[in-house]
mmCIF entry with sequence, helices, sheets and N, C-alpha, C, O atoms, coordinates in Angstrom:
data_MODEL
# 
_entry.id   MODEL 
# 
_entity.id                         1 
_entity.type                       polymer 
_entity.pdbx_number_of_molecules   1 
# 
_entity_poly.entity_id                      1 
_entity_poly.type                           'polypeptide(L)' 
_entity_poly.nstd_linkage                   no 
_entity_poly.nstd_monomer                   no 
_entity_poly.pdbx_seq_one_letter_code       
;(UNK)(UNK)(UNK)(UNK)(UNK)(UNK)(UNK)(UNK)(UNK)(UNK)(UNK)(UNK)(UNK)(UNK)(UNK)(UNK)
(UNK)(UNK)(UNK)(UNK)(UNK)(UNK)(UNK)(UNK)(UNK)(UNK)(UNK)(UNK)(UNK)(UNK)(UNK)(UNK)
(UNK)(UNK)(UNK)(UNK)(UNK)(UNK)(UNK)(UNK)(UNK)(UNK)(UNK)(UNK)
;
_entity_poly.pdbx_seq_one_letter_code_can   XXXXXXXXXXXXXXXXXXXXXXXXXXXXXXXXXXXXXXXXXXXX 
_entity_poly.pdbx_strand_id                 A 
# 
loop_
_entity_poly_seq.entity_id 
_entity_poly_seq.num 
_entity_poly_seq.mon_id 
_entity_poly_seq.hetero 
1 1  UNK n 
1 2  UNK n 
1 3  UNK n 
1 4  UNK n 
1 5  UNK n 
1 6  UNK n 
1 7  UNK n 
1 8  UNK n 
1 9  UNK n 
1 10 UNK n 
1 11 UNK n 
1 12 UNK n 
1 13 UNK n 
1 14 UNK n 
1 15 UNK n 
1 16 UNK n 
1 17 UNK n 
1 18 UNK n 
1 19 UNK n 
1 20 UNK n 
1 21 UNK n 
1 22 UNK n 
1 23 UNK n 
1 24 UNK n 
1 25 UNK n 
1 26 UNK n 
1 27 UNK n 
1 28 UNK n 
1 29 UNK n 
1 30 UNK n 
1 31 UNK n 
1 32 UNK n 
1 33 UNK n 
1 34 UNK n 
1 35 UNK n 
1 36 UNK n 
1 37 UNK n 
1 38 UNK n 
1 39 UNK n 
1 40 UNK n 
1 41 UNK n 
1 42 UNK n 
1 43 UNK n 
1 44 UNK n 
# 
_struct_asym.id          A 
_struct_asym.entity_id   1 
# 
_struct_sheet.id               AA1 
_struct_sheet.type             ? 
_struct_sheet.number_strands   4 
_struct_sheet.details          ? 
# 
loop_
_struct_sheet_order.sheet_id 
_struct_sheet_order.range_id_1 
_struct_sheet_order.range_id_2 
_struct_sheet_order.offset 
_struct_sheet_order.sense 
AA1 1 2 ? anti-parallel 
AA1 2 3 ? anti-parallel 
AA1 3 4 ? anti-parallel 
# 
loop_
_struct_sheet_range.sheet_id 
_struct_sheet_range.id 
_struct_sheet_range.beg_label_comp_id 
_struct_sheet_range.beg_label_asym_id 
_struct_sheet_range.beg_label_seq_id 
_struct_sheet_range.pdbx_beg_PDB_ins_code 
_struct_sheet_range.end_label_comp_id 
_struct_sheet_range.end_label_asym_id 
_struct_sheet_range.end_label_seq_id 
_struct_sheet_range.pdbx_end_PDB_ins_code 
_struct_sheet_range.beg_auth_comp_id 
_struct_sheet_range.beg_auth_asym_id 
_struct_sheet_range.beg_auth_seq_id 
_struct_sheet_range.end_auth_comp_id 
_struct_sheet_range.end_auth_asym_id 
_struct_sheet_range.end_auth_seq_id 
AA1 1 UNK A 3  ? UNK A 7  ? UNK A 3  UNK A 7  
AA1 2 UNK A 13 ? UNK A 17 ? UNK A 13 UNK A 17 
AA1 3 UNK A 20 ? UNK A 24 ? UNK A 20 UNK A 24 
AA1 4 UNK A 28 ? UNK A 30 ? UNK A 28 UNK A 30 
# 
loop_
_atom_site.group_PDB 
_atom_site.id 
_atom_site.type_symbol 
_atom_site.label_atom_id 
_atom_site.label_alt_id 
_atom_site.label_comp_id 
_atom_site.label_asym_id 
_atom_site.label_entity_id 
_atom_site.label_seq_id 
_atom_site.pdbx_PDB_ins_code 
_atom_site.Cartn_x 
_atom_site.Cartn_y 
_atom_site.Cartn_z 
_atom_site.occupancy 
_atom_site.B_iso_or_equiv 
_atom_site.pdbx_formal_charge 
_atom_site.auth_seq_id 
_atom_site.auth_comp_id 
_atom_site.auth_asym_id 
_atom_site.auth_atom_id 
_atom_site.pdbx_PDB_model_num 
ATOM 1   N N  . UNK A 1 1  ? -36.757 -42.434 37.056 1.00 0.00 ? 1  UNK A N  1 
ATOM 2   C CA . UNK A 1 1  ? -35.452 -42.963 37.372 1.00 0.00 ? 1  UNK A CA 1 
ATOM 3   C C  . UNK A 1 1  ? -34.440 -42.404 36.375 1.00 0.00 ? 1  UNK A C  1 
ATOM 4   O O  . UNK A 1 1  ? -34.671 -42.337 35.168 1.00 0.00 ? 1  UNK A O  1 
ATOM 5   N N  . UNK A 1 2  ? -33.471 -42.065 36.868 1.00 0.00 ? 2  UNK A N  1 
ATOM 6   C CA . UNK A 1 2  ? -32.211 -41.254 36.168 1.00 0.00 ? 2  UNK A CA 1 
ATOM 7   C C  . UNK A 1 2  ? -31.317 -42.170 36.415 1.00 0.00 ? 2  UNK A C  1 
ATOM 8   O O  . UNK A 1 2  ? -31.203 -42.616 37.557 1.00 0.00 ? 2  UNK A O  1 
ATOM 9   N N  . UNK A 1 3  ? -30.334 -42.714 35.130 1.00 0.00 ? 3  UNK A N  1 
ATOM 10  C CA . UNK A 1 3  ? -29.276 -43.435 34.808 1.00 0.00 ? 3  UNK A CA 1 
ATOM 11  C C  . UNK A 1 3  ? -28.252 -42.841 34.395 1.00 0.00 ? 3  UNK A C  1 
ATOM 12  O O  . UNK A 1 3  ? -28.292 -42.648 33.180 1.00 0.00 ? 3  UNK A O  1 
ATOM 13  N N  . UNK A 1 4  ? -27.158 -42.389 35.004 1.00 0.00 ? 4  UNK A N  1 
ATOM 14  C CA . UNK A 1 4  ? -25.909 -41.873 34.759 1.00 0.00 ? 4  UNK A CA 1 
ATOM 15  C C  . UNK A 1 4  ? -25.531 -42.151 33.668 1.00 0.00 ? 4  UNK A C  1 
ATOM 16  O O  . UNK A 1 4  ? -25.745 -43.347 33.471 1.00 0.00 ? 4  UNK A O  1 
ATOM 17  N N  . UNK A 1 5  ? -25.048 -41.651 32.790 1.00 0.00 ? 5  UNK A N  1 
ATOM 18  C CA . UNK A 1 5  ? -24.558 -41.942 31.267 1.00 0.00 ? 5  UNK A CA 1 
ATOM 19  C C  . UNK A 1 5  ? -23.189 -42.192 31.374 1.00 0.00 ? 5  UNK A C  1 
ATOM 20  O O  . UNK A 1 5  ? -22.904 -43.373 31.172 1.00 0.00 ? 5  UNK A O  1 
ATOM 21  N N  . UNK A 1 6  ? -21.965 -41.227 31.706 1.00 0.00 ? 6  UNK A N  1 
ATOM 22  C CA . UNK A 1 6  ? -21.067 -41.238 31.876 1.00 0.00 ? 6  UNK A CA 1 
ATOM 23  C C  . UNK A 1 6  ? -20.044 -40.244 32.268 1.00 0.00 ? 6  UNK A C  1 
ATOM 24  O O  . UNK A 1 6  ? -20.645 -39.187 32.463 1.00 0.00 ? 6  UNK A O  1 
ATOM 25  N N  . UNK A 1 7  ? -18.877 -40.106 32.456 1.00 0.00 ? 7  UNK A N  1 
ATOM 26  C CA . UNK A 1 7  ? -18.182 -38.753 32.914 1.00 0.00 ? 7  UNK A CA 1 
ATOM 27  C C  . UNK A 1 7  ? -17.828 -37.979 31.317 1.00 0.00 ? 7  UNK A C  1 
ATOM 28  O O  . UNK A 1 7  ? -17.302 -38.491 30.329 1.00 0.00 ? 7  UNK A O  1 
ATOM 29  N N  . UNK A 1 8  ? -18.175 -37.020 31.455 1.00 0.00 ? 8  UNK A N  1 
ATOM 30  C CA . UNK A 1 8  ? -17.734 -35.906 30.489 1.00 0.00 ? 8  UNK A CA 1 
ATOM 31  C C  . UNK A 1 8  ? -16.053 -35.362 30.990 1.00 0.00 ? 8  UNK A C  1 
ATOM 32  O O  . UNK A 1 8  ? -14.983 -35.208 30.401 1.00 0.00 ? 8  UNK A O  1 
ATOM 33  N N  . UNK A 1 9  ? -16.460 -35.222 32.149 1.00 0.00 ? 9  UNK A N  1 
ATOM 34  C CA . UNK A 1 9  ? -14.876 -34.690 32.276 1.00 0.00 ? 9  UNK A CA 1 
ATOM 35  C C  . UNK A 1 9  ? -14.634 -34.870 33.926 1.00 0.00 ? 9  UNK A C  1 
ATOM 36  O O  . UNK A 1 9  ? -15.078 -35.930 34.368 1.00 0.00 ? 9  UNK A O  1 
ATOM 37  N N  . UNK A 1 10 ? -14.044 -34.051 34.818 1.00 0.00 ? 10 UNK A N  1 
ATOM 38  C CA . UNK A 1 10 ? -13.861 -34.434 36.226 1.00 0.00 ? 10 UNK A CA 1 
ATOM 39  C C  . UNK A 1 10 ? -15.072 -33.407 36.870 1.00 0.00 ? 10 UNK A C  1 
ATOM 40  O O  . UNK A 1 10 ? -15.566 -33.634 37.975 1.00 0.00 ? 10 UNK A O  1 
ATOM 41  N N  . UNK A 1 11 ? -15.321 -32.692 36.346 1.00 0.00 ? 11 UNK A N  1 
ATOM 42  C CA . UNK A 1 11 ? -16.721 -32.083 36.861 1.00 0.00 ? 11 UNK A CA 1 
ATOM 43  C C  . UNK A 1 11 ? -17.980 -32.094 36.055 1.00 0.00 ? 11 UNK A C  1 
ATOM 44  O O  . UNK A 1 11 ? -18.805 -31.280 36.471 1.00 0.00 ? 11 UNK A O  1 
ATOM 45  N N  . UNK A 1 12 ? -18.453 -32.977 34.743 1.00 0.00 ? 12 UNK A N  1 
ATOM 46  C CA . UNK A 1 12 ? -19.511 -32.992 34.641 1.00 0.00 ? 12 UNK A CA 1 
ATOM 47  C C  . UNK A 1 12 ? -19.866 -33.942 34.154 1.00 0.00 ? 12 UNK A C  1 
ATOM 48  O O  . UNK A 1 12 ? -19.079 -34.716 33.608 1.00 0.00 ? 12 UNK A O  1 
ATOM 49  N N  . UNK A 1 13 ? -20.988 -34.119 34.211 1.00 0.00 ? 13 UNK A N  1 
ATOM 50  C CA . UNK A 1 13 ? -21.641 -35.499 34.728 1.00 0.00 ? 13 UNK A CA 1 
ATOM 51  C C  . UNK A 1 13 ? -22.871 -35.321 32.911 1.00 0.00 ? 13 UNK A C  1 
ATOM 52  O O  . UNK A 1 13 ? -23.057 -34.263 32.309 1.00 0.00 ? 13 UNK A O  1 
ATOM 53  N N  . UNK A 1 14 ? -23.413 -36.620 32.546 1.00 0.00 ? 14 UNK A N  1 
ATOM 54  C CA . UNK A 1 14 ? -24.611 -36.631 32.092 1.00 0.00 ? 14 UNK A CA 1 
ATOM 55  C C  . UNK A 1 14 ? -25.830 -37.646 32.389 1.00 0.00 ? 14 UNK A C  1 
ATOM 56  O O  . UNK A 1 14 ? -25.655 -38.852 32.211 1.00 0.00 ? 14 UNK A O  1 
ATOM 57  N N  . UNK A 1 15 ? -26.546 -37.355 32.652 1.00 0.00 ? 15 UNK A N  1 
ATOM 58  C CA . UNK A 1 15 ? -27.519 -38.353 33.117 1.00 0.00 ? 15 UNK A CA 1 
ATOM 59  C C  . UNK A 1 15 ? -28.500 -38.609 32.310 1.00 0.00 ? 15 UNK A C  1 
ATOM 60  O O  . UNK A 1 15 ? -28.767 -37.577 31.694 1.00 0.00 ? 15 UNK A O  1 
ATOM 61  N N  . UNK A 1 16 ? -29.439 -39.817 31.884 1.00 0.00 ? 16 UNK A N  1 
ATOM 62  C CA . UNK A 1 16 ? -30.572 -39.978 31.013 1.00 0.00 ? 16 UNK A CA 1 
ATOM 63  C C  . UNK A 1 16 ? -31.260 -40.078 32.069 1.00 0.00 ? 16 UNK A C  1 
ATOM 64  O O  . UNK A 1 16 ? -30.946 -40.512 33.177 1.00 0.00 ? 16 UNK A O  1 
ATOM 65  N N  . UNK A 1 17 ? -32.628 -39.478 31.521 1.00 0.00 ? 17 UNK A N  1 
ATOM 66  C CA . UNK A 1 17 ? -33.896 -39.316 32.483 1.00 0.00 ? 17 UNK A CA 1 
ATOM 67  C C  . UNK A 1 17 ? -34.884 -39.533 31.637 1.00 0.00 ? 17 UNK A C  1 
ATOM 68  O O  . UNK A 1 17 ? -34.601 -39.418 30.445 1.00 0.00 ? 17 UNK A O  1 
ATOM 69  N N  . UNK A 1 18 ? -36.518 -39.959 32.069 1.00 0.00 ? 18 UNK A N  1 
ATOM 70  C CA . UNK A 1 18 ? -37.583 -40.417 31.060 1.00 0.00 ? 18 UNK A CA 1 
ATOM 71  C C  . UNK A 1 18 ? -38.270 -38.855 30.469 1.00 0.00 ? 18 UNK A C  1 
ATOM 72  O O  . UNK A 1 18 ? -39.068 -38.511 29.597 1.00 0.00 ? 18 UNK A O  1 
ATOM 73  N N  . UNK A 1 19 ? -37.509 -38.256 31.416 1.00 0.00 ? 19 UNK A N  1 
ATOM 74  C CA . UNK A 1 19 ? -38.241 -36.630 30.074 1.00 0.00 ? 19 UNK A CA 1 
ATOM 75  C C  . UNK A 1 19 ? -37.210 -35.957 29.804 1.00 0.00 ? 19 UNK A C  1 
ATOM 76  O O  . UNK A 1 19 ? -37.443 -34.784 29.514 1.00 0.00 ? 19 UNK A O  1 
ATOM 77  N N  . UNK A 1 20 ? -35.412 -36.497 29.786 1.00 0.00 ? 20 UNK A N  1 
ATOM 78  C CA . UNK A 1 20 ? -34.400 -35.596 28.946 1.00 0.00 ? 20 UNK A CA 1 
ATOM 79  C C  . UNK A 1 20 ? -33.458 -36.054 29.256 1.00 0.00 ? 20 UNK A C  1 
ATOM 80  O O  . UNK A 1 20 ? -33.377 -37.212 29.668 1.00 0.00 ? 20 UNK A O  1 
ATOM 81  N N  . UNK A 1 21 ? -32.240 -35.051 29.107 1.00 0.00 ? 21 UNK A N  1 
ATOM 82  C CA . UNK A 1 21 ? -30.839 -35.586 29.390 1.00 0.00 ? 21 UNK A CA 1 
ATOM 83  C C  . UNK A 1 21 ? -30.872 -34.374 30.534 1.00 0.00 ? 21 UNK A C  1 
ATOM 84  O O  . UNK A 1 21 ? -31.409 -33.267 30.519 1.00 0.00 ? 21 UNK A O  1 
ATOM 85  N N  . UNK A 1 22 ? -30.166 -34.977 31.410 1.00 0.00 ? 22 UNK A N  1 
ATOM 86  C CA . UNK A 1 22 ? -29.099 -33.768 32.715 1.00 0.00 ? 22 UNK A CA 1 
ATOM 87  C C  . UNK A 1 22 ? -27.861 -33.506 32.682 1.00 0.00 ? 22 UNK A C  1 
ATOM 88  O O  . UNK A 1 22 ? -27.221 -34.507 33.003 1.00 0.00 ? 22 UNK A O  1 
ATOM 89  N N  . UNK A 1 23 ? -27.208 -32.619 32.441 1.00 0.00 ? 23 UNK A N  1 
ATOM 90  C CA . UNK A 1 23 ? -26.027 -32.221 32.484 1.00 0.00 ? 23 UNK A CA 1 
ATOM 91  C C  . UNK A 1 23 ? -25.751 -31.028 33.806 1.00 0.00 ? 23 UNK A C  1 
ATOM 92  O O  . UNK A 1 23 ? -26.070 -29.854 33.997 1.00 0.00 ? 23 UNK A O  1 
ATOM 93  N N  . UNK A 1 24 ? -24.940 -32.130 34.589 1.00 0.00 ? 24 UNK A N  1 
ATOM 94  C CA . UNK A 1 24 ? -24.836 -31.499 35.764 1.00 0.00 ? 24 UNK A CA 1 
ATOM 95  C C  . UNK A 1 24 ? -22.809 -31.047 35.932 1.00 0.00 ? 24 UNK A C  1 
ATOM 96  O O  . UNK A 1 24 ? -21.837 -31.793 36.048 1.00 0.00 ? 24 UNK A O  1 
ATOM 97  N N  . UNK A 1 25 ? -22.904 -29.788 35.878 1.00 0.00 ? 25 UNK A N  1 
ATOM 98  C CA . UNK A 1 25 ? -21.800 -29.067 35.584 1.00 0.00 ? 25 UNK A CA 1 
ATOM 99  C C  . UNK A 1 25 ? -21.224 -27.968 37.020 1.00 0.00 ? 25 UNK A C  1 
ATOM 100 O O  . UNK A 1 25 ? -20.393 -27.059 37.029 1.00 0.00 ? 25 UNK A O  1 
ATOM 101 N N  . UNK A 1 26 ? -21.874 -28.405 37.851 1.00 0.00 ? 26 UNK A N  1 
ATOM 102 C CA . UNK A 1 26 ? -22.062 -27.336 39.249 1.00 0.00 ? 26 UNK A CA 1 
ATOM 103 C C  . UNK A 1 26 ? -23.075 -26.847 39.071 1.00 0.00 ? 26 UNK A C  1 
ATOM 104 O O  . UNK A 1 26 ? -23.549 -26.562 40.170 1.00 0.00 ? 26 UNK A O  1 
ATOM 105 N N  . UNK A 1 27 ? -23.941 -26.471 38.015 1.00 0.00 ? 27 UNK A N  1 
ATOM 106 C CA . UNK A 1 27 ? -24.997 -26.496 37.772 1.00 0.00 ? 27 UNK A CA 1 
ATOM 107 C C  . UNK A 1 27 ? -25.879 -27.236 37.202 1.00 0.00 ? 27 UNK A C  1 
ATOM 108 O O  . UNK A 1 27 ? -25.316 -27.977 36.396 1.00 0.00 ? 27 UNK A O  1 
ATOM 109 N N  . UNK A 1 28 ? -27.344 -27.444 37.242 1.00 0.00 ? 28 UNK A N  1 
ATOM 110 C CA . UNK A 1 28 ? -27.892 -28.655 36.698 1.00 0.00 ? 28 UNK A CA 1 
ATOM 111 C C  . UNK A 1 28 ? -28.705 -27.911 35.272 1.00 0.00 ? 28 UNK A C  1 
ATOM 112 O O  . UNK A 1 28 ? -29.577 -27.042 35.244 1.00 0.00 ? 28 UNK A O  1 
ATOM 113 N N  . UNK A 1 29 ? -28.082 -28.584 34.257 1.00 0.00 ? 29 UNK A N  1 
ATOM 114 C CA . UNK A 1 29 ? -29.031 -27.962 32.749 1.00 0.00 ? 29 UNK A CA 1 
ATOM 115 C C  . UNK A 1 29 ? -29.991 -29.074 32.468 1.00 0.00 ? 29 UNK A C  1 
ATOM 116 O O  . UNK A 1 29 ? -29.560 -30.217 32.624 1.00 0.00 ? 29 UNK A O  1 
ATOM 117 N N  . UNK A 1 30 ? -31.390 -28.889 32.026 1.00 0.00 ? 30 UNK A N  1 
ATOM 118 C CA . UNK A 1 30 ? -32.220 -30.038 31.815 1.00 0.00 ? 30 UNK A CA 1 
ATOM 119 C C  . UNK A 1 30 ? -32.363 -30.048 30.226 1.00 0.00 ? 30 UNK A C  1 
ATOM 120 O O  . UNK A 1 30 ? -32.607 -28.924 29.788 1.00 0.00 ? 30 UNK A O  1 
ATOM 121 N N  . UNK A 1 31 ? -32.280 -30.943 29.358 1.00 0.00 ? 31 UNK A N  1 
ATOM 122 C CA . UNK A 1 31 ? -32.782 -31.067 28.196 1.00 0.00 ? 31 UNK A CA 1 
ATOM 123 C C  . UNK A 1 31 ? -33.730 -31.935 27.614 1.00 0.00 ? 31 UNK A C  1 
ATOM 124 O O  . UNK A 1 31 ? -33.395 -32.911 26.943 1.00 0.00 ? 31 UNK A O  1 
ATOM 125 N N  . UNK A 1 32 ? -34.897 -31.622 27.844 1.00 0.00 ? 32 UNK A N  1 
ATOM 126 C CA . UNK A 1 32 ? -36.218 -32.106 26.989 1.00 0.00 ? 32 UNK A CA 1 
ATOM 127 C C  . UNK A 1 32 ? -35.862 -33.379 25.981 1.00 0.00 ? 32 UNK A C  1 
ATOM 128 O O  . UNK A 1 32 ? -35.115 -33.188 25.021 1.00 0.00 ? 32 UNK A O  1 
ATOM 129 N N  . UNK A 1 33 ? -36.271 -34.312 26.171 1.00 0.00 ? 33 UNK A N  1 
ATOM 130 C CA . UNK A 1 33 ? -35.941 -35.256 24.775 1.00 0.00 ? 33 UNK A CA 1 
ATOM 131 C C  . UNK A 1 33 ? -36.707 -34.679 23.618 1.00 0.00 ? 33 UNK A C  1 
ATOM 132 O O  . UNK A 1 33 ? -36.501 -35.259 22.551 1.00 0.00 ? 33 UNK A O  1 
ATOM 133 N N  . UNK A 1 34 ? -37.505 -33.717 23.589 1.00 0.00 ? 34 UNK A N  1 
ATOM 134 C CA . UNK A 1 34 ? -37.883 -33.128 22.100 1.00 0.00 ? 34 UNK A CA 1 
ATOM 135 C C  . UNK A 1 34 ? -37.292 -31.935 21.758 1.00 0.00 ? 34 UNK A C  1 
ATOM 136 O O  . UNK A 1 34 ? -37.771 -31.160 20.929 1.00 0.00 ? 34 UNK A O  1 
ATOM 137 N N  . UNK A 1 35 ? -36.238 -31.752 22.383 1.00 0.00 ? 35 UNK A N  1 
ATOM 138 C CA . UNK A 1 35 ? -35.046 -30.648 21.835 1.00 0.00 ? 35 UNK A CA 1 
ATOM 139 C C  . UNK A 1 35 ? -33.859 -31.398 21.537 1.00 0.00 ? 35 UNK A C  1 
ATOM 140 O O  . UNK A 1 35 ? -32.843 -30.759 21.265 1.00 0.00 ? 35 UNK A O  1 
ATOM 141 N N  . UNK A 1 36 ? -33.823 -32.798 21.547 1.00 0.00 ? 36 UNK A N  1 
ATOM 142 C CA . UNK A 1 36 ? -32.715 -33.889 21.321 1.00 0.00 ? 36 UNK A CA 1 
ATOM 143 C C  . UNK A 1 36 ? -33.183 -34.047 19.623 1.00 0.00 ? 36 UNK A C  1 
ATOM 144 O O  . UNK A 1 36 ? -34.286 -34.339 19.161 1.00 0.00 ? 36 UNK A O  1 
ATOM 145 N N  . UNK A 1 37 ? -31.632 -33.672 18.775 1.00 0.00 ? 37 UNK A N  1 
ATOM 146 C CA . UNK A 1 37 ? -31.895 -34.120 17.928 1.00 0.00 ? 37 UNK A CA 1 
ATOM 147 C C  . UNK A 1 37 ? -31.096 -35.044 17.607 1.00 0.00 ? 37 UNK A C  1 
ATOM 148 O O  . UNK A 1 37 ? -31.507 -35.543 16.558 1.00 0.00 ? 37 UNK A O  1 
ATOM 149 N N  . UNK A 1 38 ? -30.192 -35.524 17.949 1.00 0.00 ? 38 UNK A N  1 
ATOM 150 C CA . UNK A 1 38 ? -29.650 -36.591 17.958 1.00 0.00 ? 38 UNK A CA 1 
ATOM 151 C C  . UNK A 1 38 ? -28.655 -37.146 18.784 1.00 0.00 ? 38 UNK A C  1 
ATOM 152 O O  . UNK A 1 38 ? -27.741 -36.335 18.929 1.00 0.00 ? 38 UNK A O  1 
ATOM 153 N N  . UNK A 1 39 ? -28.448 -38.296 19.437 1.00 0.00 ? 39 UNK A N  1 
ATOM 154 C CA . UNK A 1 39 ? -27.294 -38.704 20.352 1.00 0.00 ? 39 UNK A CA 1 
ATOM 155 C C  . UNK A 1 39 ? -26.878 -40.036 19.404 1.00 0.00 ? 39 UNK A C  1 
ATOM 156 O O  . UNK A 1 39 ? -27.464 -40.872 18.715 1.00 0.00 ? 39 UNK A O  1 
ATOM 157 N N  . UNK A 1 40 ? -25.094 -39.609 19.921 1.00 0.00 ? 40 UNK A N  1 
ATOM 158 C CA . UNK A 1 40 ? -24.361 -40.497 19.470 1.00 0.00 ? 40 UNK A CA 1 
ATOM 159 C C  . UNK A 1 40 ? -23.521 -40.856 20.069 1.00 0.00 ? 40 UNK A C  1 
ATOM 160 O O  . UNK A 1 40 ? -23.433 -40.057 21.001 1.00 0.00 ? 40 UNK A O  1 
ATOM 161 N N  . UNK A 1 41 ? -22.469 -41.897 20.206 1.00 0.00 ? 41 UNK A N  1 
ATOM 162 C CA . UNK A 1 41 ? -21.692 -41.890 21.426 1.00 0.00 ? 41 UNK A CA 1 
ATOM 163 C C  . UNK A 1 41 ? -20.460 -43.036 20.644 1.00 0.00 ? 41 UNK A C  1 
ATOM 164 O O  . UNK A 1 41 ? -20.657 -43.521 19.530 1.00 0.00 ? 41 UNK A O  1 
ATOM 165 N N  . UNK A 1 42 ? -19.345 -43.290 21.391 1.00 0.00 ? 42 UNK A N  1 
ATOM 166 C CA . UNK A 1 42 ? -18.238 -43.762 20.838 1.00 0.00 ? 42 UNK A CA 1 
ATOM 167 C C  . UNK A 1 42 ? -17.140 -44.506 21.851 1.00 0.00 ? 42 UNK A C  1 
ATOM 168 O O  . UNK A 1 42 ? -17.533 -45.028 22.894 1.00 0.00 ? 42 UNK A O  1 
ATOM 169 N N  . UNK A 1 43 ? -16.256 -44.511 21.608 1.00 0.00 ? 43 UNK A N  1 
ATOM 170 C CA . UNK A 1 43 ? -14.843 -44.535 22.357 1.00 0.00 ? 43 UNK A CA 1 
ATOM 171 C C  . UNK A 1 43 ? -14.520 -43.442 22.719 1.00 0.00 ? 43 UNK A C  1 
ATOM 172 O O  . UNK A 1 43 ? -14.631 -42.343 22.175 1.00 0.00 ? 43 UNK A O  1 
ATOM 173 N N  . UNK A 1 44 ? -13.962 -43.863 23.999 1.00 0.00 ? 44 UNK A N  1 
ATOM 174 C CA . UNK A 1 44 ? -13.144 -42.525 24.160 1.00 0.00 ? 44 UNK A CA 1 
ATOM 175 C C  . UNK A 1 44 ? -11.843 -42.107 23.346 1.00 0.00 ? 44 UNK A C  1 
ATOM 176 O O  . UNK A 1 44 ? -11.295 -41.027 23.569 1.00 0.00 ? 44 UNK A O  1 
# 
């Protein structure tokens, strides 16, 4: 199951997934949670 994280901008998207993050940009990039070295997040 993939949980939308939030809007990056008007075209890209990030999603959490149980084996990475998705960054879907018109294209879809997959990132491994063991190439994650750290997430942080804030206010906009």
């Amino acid at each position: 199951m993939a949980y939308r994280l939030g809007l990056i901008s008007s075209r890209k998207v990030l999603w959490l997934d149980e084996r990475g993050l998705i960054l879907k940009n018109g294209a879809k990039i997959f990132i491994p949670w063991t190439a994650v070295l750290r997430v942080s997040g804030g206010e906009p």
